[in-house]
N, C-alpha and C positions, 0 to 999 in steps of 0.2 A: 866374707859376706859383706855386702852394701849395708850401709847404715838403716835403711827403710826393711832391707828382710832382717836385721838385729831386733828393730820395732817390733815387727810382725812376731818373730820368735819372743820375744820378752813377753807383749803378750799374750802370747798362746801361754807359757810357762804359767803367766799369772791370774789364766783364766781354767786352765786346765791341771795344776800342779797336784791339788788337794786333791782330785776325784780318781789321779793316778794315786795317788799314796794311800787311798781307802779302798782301790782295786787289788793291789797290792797286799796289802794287808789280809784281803779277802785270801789271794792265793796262797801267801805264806802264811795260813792258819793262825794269822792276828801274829807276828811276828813284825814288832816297829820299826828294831834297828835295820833288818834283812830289806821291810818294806820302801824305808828310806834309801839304800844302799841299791837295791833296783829303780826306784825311780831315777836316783843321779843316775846310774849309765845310762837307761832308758832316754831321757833328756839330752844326754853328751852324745847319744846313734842320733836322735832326729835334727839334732843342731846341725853337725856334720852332712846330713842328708836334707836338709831344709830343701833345699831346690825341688826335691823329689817327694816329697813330703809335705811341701804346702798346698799342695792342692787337695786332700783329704788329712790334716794333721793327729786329730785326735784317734782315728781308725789308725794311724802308723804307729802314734806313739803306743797305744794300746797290744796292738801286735809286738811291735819292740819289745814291749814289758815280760811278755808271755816267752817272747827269745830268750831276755837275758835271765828270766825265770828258769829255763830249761835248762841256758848255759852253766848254768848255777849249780844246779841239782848235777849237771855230769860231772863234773868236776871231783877229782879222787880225792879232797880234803872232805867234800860233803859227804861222804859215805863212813869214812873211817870214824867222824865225829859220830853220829848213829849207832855204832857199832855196840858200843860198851852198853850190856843192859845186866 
């Protein structure tokens, strides 16, 4: 990335960070560490994708989040941990 889309993506991060991490939170039923741990990848898919993504950022990033939210949940460790009641 150019130095001016690093800019642009810093601050998107640092204008948008906090209202991903309380969307978040909203989806994994107030789960903090899980909330934080979706936003980083959430952040590391629209960095990678900035090109494509800056032209409506917050609608991607928010999308993104709801992905790696689902990527989450399919996942065979997620399942097994629930198991034991």
């Amino acid at each position: 990335m150019r130095r001016s889309q690093d800019a642009e993506f810093e601050a998107f991060v640092r204008r948008h960070r906090a209202p991903l991490v309380g969307t978040a939170r909203l989806l994994t039923a107030g789960d903090p560490h899980l909330a934080e741990d979706l936003v980083q990848s959430t952040l590391v898919k629209v960095y990678l994708a900035w090109g494509r993504a800056s032209q409506h950022p917050a609608a991607y990033a928010r999308r993104t989040l709801v992905n790696c939210l689902t990527d989450h949940r399919r996942r065979p460790f997620f399942r097994r941990e629930q198991g034991a009641v």
